[in-house]
C-alpha positions as CSV (number, residue, x, y, z in Angstrom):
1,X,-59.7,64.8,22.8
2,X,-60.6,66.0,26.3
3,X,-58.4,67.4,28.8
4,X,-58.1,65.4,32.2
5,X,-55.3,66.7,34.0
6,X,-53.1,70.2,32.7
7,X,-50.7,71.6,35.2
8,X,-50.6,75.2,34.8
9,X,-50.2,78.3,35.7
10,X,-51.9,81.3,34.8
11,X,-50.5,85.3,35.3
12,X,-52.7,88.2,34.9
13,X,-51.6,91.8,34.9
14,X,-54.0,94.1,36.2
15,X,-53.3,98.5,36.2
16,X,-56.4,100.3,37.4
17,X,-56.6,104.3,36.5
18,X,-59.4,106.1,37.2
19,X,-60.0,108.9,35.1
20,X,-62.7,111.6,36.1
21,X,-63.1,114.4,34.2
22,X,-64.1,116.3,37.3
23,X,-61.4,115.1,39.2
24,X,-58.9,117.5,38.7
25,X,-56.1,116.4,41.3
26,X,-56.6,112.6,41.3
27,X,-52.8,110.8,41.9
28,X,-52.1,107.3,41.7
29,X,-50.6,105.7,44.5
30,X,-49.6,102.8,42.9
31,X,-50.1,99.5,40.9
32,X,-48.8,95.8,40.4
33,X,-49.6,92.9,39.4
34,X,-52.1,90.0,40.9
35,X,-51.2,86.6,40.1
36,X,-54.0,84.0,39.8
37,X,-53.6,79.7,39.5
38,X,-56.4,77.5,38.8
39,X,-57.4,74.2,37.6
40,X,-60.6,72.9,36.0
41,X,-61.1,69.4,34.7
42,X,-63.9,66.9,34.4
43,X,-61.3,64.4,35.1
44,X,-62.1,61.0,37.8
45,X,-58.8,59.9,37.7
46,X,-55.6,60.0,39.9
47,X,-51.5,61.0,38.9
48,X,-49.0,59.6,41.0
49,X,-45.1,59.4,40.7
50,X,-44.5,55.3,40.6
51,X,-41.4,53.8,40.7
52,X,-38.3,55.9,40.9
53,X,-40.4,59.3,42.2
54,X,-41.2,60.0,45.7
55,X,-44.2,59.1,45.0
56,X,-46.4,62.5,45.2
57,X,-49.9,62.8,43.7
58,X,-49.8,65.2,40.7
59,X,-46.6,67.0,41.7
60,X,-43.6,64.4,42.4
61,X,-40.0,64.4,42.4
62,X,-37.7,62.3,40.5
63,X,-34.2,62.6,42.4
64,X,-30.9,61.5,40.2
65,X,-28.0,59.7,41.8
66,X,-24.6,61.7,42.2
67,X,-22.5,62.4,39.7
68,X,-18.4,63.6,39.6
69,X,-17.8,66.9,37.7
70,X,-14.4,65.2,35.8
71,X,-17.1,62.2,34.8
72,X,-19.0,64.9,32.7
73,X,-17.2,65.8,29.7
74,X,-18.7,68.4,26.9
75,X,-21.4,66.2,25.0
76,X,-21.4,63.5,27.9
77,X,-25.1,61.9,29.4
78,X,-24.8,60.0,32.4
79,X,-26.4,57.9,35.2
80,X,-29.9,57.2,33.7
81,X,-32.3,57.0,36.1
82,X,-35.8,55.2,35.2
83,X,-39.2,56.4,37.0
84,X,-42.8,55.8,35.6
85,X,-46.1,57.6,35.9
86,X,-49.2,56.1,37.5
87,X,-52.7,56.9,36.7
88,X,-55.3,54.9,38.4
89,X,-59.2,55.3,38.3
90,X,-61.0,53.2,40.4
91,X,-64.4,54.6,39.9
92,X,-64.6,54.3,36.4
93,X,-65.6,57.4,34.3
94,X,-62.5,59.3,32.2
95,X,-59.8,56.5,33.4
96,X,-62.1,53.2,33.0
97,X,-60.0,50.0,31.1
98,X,-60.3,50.3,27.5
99,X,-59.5,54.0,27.6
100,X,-56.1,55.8,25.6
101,X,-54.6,58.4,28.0
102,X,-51.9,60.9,26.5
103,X,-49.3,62.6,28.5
104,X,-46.6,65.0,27.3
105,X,-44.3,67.8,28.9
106,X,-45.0,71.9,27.9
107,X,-42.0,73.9,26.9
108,X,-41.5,76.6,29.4
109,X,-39.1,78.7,31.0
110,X,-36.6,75.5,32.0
111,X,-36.7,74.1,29.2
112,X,-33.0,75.2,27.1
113,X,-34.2,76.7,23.8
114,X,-30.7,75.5,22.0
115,X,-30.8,72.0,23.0
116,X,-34.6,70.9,24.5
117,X,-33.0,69.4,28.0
118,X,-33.6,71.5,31.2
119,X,-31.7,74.0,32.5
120,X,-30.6,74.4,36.0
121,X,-32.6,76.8,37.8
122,X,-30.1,77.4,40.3
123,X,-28.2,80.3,40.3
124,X,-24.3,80.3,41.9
125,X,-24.8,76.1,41.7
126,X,-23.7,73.2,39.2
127,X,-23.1,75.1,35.7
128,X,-23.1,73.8,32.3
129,X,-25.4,70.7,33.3
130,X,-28.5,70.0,32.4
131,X,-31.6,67.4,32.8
132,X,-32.5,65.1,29.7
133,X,-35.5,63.5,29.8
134,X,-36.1,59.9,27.6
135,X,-38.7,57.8,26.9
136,X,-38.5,54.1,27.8
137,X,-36.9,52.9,24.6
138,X,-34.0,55.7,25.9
139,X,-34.5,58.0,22.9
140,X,-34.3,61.6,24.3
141,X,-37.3,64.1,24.5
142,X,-36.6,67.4,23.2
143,X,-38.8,69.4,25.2
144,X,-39.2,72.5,22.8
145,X,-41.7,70.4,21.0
146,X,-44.5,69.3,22.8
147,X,-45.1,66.3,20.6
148,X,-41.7,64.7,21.2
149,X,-42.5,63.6,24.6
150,X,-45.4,62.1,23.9
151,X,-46.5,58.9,25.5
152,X,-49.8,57.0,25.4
153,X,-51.2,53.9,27.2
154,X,-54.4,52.1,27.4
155,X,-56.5,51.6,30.7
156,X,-56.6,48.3,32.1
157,X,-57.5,46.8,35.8
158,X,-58.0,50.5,36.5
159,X,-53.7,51.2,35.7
160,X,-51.9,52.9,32.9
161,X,-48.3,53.4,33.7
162,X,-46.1,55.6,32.1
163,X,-42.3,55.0,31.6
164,X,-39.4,57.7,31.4
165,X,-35.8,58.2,32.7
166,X,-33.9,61.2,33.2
167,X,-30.5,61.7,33.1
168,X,-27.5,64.2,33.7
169,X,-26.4,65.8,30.2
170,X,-22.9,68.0,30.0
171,X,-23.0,71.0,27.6
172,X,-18.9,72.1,28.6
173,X,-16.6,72.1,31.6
174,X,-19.2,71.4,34.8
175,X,-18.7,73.0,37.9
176,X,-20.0,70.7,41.1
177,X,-23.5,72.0,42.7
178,X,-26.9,71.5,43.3
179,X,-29.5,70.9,40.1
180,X,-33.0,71.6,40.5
181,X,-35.2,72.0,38.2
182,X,-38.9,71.1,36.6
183,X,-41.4,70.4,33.5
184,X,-45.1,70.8,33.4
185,X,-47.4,67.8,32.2
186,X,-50.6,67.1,31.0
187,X,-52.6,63.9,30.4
188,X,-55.8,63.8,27.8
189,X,-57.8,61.3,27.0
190,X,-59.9,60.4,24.1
Protein backbone atom coordinates (compact mmCIF):
# COMPACT_ATOMS: atom_id res chain seq x y z
CA UNK A 1 0.00 0.00 0.00
CA UNK A 2 1.34 3.51 -0.76
CA UNK A 3 0.87 6.52 1.14
CA UNK A 4 -1.01 9.43 -0.60
CA UNK A 5 -1.88 11.91 1.95
CA UNK A 6 -0.46 11.61 6.03
CA UNK A 7 -1.07 14.62 8.08
CA UNK A 8 1.59 14.89 10.49
CA UNK A 9 3.72 16.41 12.44
CA UNK A 10 7.14 15.82 13.23
CA UNK A 11 9.37 17.25 16.62
CA UNK A 12 13.00 17.06 16.81
CA UNK A 13 15.08 17.84 19.82
CA UNK A 14 18.35 19.16 19.15
CA UNK A 15 21.24 20.15 22.40
CA UNK A 16 24.57 21.10 20.89
CA UNK A 17 27.76 20.91 23.33
CA UNK A 18 30.91 21.52 22.13
CA UNK A 19 33.54 19.91 23.90
CA UNK A 20 37.32 20.96 23.22
CA UNK A 21 39.88 19.59 25.12
CA UNK A 22 41.78 22.78 24.82
CA UNK A 23 38.99 24.83 25.67
CA UNK A 24 39.36 25.13 29.20
CA UNK A 25 36.59 27.91 29.94
CA UNK A 26 34.00 27.12 27.32
CA UNK A 27 30.16 27.90 28.94
CA UNK A 28 26.97 27.25 27.34
CA UNK A 29 24.68 29.90 26.88
CA UNK A 30 21.89 27.91 26.18
CA UNK A 31 19.80 25.30 24.30
CA UNK A 32 16.06 24.36 23.15
CA UNK A 33 14.39 22.73 20.97
CA UNK A 34 13.68 23.28 16.99
CA UNK A 35 10.56 22.06 15.74
CA UNK A 36 10.36 20.80 12.13
CA UNK A 37 6.79 19.81 9.87
CA UNK A 38 6.87 18.31 6.60
CA UNK A 39 5.10 16.38 4.05
CA UNK A 40 6.19 14.13 1.19
CA UNK A 41 3.89 12.17 -1.03
CA UNK A 42 3.72 11.07 -4.62
CA UNK A 43 0.13 11.68 -4.25
CA UNK A 44 -2.07 13.54 -7.61
CA UNK A 45 -5.08 13.77 -5.71
CA UNK A 46 -7.14 16.36 -3.81
CA UNK A 47 -8.93 16.20 0.17
CA UNK A 48 -11.67 18.36 0.73
CA UNK A 49 -14.28 18.60 3.59
CA UNK A 50 -17.81 17.78 1.59
CA UNK A 51 -21.00 18.08 3.05
CA UNK A 52 -21.32 19.13 6.57
CA UNK A 53 -17.46 20.73 6.82
CA UNK A 54 -16.56 24.08 5.85
CA UNK A 55 -15.29 22.85 3.13
CA UNK A 56 -11.25 23.29 3.51
CA UNK A 57 -8.72 21.43 1.38
CA UNK A 58 -6.79 18.90 3.62
CA UNK A 59 -7.57 20.68 6.89
CA UNK A 60 -11.50 21.38 7.47
CA UNK A 61 -13.73 21.90 10.17
CA UNK A 62 -16.73 19.96 11.11
CA UNK A 63 -18.88 22.46 13.46
CA UNK A 64 -21.71 20.61 15.81
CA UNK A 65 -24.97 22.25 16.49
CA UNK A 66 -25.68 23.49 20.21
CA UNK A 67 -26.34 21.51 22.82
CA UNK A 68 -28.00 22.18 26.65
CA UNK A 69 -25.75 21.10 29.60
CA UNK A 70 -29.15 19.38 31.60
CA UNK A 71 -29.65 17.46 27.87
CA UNK A 72 -26.23 15.67 28.59
CA UNK A 73 -26.60 13.16 31.22
CA UNK A 74 -23.53 10.68 32.31
CA UNK A 75 -23.43 8.04 29.35
CA UNK A 76 -25.59 10.38 27.02
CA UNK A 77 -24.52 11.02 22.89
CA UNK A 78 -26.30 13.66 21.29
CA UNK A 79 -27.07 15.70 18.18
CA UNK A 80 -25.34 13.58 15.44
CA UNK A 81 -24.08 15.53 12.91
CA UNK A 82 -23.16 13.79 9.36
CA UNK A 83 -20.19 15.26 7.10
CA UNK A 84 -18.31 13.24 4.35
CA UNK A 85 -14.86 13.45 2.88
CA UNK A 86 -14.07 14.21 -0.77
CA UNK A 87 -11.18 13.12 -2.73
CA UNK A 88 -11.18 13.96 -6.32
CA UNK A 89 -8.38 13.43 -8.99
CA UNK A 90 -8.92 14.76 -12.09
CA UNK A 91 -5.72 14.11 -13.77
CA UNK A 92 -5.67 10.63 -13.25
CA UNK A 93 -2.53 9.01 -11.62
CA UNK A 94 -2.90 7.74 -7.67
CA UNK A 95 -6.87 8.81 -7.62
CA UNK A 96 -7.95 7.43 -11.26
CA UNK A 97 -11.63 5.33 -11.21
CA UNK A 98 -11.00 1.86 -10.43
CA UNK A 99 -8.67 2.74 -7.52
CA UNK A 100 -9.36 1.63 -3.41
CA UNK A 101 -8.47 4.64 -1.25
CA UNK A 102 -8.12 4.01 2.67
CA UNK A 103 -8.57 6.72 5.25
CA UNK A 104 -8.36 6.30 8.97
CA UNK A 105 -7.71 8.70 12.10
CA UNK A 106 -4.09 8.41 14.26
CA UNK A 107 -4.42 8.20 18.00
CA UNK A 108 -2.77 11.28 19.44
CA UNK A 109 -2.78 13.59 22.25
CA UNK A 110 -6.91 14.27 21.90
CA UNK A 111 -7.71 11.28 21.62
CA UNK A 112 -9.14 10.05 25.58
CA UNK A 113 -7.14 6.84 26.36
CA UNK A 114 -10.22 5.49 28.68
CA UNK A 115 -12.89 5.76 26.21
CA UNK A 116 -11.38 6.42 22.35
CA UNK A 117 -13.68 9.79 21.78
CA UNK A 118 -11.82 13.19 21.91
CA UNK A 119 -11.21 15.24 24.59
CA UNK A 120 -11.80 18.91 24.87
CA UNK A 121 -8.73 20.71 24.40
CA UNK A 122 -9.92 23.71 26.06
CA UNK A 123 -8.89 24.45 29.35
CA UNK A 124 -11.47 26.59 31.88
CA UNK A 125 -14.37 25.60 29.00
CA UNK A 126 -17.23 22.80 28.61
CA UNK A 127 -15.99 19.84 31.08
CA UNK A 128 -16.80 16.23 31.00
CA UNK A 129 -17.76 16.37 27.15
CA UNK A 130 -16.27 14.84 24.57
CA UNK A 131 -16.34 14.36 20.53
CA UNK A 132 -17.38 10.75 19.25
CA UNK A 133 -16.77 10.14 15.93
CA UNK A 134 -19.07 7.21 13.78
CA UNK A 135 -18.96 5.81 10.69
CA UNK A 136 -21.96 6.03 8.35
CA UNK A 137 -23.77 2.93 9.55
CA UNK A 138 -23.48 5.10 13.15
CA UNK A 139 -21.29 2.59 14.87
CA UNK A 140 -18.68 4.62 16.93
CA UNK A 141 -14.86 4.87 16.14
CA UNK A 142 -12.68 4.27 19.01
CA UNK A 143 -9.84 6.21 18.05
CA UNK A 144 -7.14 4.46 20.20
CA UNK A 145 -7.11 1.93 17.46
CA UNK A 146 -6.18 3.01 14.22
CA UNK A 147 -8.04 0.27 12.49
CA UNK A 148 -11.46 1.08 13.89
CA UNK A 149 -11.98 4.07 11.83
CA UNK A 150 -11.19 2.68 8.88
CA UNK A 151 -13.10 3.51 5.77
CA UNK A 152 -12.42 2.52 2.08
CA UNK A 153 -14.03 3.56 -1.27
CA UNK A 154 -13.40 2.97 -4.86
CA UNK A 155 -12.55 5.73 -7.48
CA UNK A 156 -15.16 6.49 -9.88
CA UNK A 157 -15.92 9.63 -12.33
CA UNK A 158 -12.72 10.92 -10.62
CA UNK A 159 -14.89 10.96 -6.73
CA UNK A 160 -14.60 8.78 -3.64
CA UNK A 161 -16.56 10.17 -0.90
CA UNK A 162 -16.15 9.34 2.54
CA UNK A 163 -19.06 9.36 5.15
CA UNK A 164 -18.80 10.04 9.02
CA UNK A 165 -20.79 11.91 11.80
CA UNK A 166 -19.72 13.26 14.93
CA UNK A 167 -21.45 13.79 17.84
CA UNK A 168 -21.45 15.24 21.47
CA UNK A 169 -20.77 12.28 24.14
CA UNK A 170 -21.31 12.97 28.21
CA UNK A 171 -18.82 11.23 30.50
CA UNK A 172 -20.58 12.94 33.99
CA UNK A 173 -22.16 16.19 35.09
CA UNK A 174 -21.23 18.79 31.91
CA UNK A 175 -20.45 22.25 32.55
CA UNK A 176 -21.55 24.69 29.49
CA UNK A 177 -18.45 26.04 27.26
CA UNK A 178 -16.68 25.98 24.22
CA UNK A 179 -15.33 22.33 22.62
CA UNK A 180 -12.62 22.40 20.32
CA UNK A 181 -10.75 19.92 19.42
CA UNK A 182 -9.05 17.57 16.40
CA UNK A 183 -7.80 14.10 14.78
CA UNK A 184 -5.20 13.58 12.31
CA UNK A 185 -5.99 11.54 8.96
CA UNK A 186 -4.42 9.77 6.43
CA UNK A 187 -5.60 8.24 3.11
CA UNK A 188 -3.50 5.19 1.14
CA UNK A 189 -4.08 3.74 -1.66
CA UNK A 190 -3.36 0.42 -3.12
Amino acid sequence: MKRIKTKTVFSFAFISCLAVASTANATTVGGGTISFTGIVTDHTCKIEGGAGTDNGTDNFTVELDPVKDSDLTPGISLKRHDFNIVITGEDGGHCADGKVLYMSFKPGRTVNGLTGNLSNMLSDESTNVEIQLLKKDGTPIDLRNEESGKQSVTMANHIGILDYAAQYHSLGDVTPGLIETSIVYHVVYN
